[in-house]
N, C-alpha and C positions, 0 to 999 in steps of 0.2 A: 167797197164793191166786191161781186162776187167773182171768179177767174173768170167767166163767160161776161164781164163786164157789165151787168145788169142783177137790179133786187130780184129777189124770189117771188113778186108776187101776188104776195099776198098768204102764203104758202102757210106759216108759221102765226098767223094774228091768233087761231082759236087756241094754239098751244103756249103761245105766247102769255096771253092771258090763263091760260090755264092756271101756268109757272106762277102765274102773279100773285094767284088766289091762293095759296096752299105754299106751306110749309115744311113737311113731313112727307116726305117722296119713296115708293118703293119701285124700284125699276124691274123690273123682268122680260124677260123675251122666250124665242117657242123652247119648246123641247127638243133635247139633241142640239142644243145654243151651238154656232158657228162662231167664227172668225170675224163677223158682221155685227149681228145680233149680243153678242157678250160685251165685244171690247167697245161698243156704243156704250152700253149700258154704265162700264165703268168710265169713260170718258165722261161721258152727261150727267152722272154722279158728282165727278170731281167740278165739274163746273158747277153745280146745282151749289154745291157746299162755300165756292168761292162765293156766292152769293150772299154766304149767309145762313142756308138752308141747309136742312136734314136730307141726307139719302141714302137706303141701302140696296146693294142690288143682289138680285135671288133669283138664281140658279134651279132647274126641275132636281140637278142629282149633282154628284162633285163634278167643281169645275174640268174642263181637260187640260190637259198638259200646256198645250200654247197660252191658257192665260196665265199662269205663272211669271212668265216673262214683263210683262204688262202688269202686273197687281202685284207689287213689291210686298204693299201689306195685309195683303192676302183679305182683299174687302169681300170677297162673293160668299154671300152664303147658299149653303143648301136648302130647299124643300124643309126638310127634316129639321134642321137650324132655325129656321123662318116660322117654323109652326109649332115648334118644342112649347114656346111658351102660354099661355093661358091668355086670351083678349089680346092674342097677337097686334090683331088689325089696328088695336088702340093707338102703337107707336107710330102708326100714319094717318096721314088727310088726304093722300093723291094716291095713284096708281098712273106708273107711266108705262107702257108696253110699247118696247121698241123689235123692229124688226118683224112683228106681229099685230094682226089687230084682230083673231079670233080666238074666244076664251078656249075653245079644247082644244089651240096651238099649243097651250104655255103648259100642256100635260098637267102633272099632280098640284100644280099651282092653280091651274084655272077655277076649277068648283070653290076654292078657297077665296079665290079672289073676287068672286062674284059671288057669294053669299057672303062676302065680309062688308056689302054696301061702299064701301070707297069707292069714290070715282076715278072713273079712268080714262087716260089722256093714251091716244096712240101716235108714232110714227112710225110708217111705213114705208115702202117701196112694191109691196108684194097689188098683185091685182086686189080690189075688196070685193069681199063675198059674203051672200047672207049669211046672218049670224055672228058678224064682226062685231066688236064694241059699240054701240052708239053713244058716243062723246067728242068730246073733242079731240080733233086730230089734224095732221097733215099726211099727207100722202102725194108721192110723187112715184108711178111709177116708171117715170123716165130716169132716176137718179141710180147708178150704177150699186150704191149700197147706200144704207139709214146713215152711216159714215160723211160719207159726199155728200147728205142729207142737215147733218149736223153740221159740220162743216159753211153750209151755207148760210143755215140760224146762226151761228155765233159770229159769224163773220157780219152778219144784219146788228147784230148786238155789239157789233166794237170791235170784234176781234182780239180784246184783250186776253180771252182764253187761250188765245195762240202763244201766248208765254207762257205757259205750263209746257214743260219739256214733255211728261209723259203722254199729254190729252193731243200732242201731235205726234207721236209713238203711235198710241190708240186709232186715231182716225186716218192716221197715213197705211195703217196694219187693216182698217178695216176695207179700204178703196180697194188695196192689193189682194185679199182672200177672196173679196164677192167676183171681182173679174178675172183671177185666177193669173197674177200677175201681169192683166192686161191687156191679156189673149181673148177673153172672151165679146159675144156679141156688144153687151150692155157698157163696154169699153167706150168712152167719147169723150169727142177735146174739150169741156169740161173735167172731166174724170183727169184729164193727164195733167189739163194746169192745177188744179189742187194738188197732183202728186207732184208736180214743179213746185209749187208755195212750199210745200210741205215741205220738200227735200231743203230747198233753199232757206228755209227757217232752222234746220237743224237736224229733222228725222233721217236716220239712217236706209238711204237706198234698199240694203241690201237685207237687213235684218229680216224684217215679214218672211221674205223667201225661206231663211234658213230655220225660222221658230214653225211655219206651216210644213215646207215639204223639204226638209232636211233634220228632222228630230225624229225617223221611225224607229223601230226596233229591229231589229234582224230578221225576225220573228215575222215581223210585219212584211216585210219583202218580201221573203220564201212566200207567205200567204200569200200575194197577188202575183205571183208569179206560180201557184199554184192554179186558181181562180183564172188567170189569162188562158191559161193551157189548155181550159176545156171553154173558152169563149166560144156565143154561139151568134153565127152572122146568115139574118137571114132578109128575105125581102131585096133579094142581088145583093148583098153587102151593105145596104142602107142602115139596117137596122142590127144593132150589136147590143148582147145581152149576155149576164152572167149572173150567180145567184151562191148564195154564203148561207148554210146552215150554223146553225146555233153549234153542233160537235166539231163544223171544222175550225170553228171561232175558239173554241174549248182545246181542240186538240194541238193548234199553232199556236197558243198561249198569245193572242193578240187582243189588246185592248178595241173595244168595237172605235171607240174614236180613229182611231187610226185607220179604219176600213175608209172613213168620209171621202176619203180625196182617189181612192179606186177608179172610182167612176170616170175620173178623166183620163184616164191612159189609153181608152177604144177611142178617144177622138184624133190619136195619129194617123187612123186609119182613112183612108184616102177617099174612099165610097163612103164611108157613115154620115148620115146627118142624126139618128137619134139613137143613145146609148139609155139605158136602163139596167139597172143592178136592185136585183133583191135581195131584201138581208131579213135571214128567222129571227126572230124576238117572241117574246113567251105568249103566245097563241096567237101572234098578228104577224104578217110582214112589213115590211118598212119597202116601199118602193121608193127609188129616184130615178127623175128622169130629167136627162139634158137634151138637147137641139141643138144643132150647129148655127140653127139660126134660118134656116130656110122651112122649117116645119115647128108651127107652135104646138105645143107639148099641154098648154095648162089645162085645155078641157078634156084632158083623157086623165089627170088628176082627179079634175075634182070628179069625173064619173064613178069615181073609187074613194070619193068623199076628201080628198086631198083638195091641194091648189098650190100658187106659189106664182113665178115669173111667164111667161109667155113660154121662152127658153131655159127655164129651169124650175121644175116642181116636182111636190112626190107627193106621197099618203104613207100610209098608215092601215092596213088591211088585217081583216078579222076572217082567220082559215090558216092552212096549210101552204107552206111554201110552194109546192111542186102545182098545186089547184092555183093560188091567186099568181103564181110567174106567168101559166099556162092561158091564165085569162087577161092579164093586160097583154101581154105580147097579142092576141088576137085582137085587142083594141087600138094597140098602135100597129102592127100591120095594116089596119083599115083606113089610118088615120094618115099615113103613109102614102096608100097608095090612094087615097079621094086626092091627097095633097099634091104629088110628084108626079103620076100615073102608075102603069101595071110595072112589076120588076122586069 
C-alpha cells in the first residue's frame, strides 16, 4: 500500500508497460537538473538495473556538487560524454525523461534526443504543455516531487526496491529539496508519511538539509548577502525581486549552482507572496519565480515561453537582463494586482 493507504490509480500502467518493452534506458531530466529531477534519475536507474536492464543517466553539463554524495560511482554522465561517441543512440531502445516532459526542457540533450527516433517514456509532476513528449507517461501534478512519484511506482512493484540503502537516500533527498524541507505549499500528508517510511527504513533525517543548504562557499554567502542588499519590494511589499549579472557571478567567484536556493530567503518576509530572481546567462536570462501559494505564478511563465508548478516556475528569456527583469516584473505586477487587489 501506498502511505496515503490506497493504489495510484492507474497512474503508472503506460510507464509500466513502457519499462516492459525495452531494455536499454537512457534517463535524463531539464537543464540546470535539481535536487528532484537528478537524484530520480539515479534512483530509477539503479532500480531499472536491479531488473536486469541497462541504464544510463545524462546530465545537459557536469553534474552539481549535491549529487556527489548520492552517486558513489560517479554514474551521471555529461551532454559532452553522452554524445562523444559515433551512433550514440545505438546503445538504447527507451528514453525516459524524469522531472520533464518537454524536449527544449532537457537544453543541449533535447534536439539529440529527438532526432535520435528513441522513444520516450515521461514522468512528471510539472503542469503539461503543448509541445511535451507524446508517449507514454505518468503525470501527477498533485505529487510534491517525481521522487514521491517514484516512490509510489515502486512501492505498486513490491516495494523490494526499498532495500537499496542508497535509492532511499535518493528519494527521501528528492521529497526534501522539491518542498524545501517541508516548508513549502506542495507539502502534504502523503509527502510526510513517505518521509516517515523513509526515515523509519533507514534514511538519514538530517542529511538532505546539510548536502542542499549547508555545503555553500564563503563566497557564496557574501554573494547573497550582497544581492539581498539591494532587494527591490514593490507592489506594498508583495512582490520581492532581485537580479545577478554574469560580472558579479564572475567577480564573487561563485559557482551559478549555488545561486539556486537565493530565491528562497525573500519568503521570510512577511508581506510577500511572489519572489522572482533573474540571473544573466550568455544572451538569455534565466527567470525564477515562487508563490507563497496564494497567487499562481505558472501563466506568467509560460508568457515568456517558460512553465513549471502553479507555485513554482521560470523560463528562459532571449534579451538583456535590465529589458526582460523590467518586463516580467510588469507582468507580475498585473498578475498580482487582478489576483489580490490594488496595493
Amino acid at each position: 500500500m501506498t502511505p496515503e493507504g490506497g493504489a495510484a490509480g492507474g497512474r503508472f500502467e503506460a510507464i509500466r508497460a513502457f519499462i516492459g518493452a525495452h531494455e536499454r534506458f537512457l534517463l535524463v531530466t531539464h537543464m540546470g537538473p535539481d535536487g528532484d529531477g537528478l537524484l530520480s534519475c539515479i534512483a530509477f536507474a539503479r532500480y531499472l538495473e536491479s531488473l536486469g536492464k541497462k541504464a544510463t543517466v545524462a546530465a545537459e553539463g557536469p553534474p552539481p556538487s549535491f549529487v556527489f554524495p548520492y552517486d558513489p560511482e560517479g554514474t551521471v554522465r555529461t551532454h559532452t560524454e553522452l554524445l562523444a561517441a559515433p551512433g550514440w543512440a545505438e546503445r538504447f531502445d527507451a528514453v525516459l525523461a524524469l522531472d520533464t516532459g518537454k524536449p527544449s526542457r532537457l537544453g543541449k540533450l533535447g534536439v539529440p534526443v529527438v532526432e535520435s527516433g528513441l522513444p520516450v517514456g515521461v514522468i512528471d509532476h510539472h503542469i503539461p504543455e503543448e509541445g511535451d513528449f507524446d508517449g507514454p507517461s505518468a503525470i501527477d501534478k498533485r505529487a510534491a516531487s517525481v521522487g514521491e512519484m517514484l516512490a509510489d511506482f515502486l512501492d505498486e512493484e513490491g516495494g523490494a526496491a526499498f532495500g537499496d540503502p542508497l535509492i532511499l537516500r535518493l528519494l527521501f533527498a528528492t521529497i526534501v529539496y522539491d518542498t524545501g524541507q517541508f516548508r513549502f505549499s506542495n507539502t502534504t500528508e502523503k509527502t510526510l508519511r513517505w518521509a516517515a517510511r523513509f526515515v523509519e527504513l533507514g534514511a538519514s533525517p538530517t542529511e538532505p538539509f546539510g548536502v542542499f543548504w549547508e555545503s555553500n562557499s564563503p563566497s557564496s554567502v557574501k554573494l547573497q548577502g550582497h544581492l539581498m542588499s539591494r532587494l527591490h519590494l514593490e507592489c506594498g511589499g508583495r512582490l520581492a525581486w532581485f537580479s545577478l549579472s554574469k560580472a558579479e557571478l564572475e567577480r564573487f567567484g561563485v559557482r551559478r549552482e549555488e545561486t539556486e536556493e537565493y530565491i528562497t530567503f525573500p519568503r521570510s518576509i512577511s508581506t510577500v507572496e511572489i519572489i522572482a530572481f533573474f540571473s544573466e546567462l550568455d544572451g538569455r536570462v534565466r527567470v525564477s519565480l515562487r508563490s507563497k501559494g496564494r497567487v499562481e505564478i505558472h501563466d506568467v511563465a509560460q508568457r515568456f515561453g517558460g512553465g513549471g508548478h502553479a507555485f513554482a516556475s521560470g523560463a528562459r528569456v532571449a534579451g538583456g537582463l535590465d529589458e526582460i527583469t523590467a518586463t516580467v516584473i510588469a507582468a507580475l505586477t498585473e498578475k498580482l494586482r487582478a489576483s489580490l487587489g490594488p496595493d
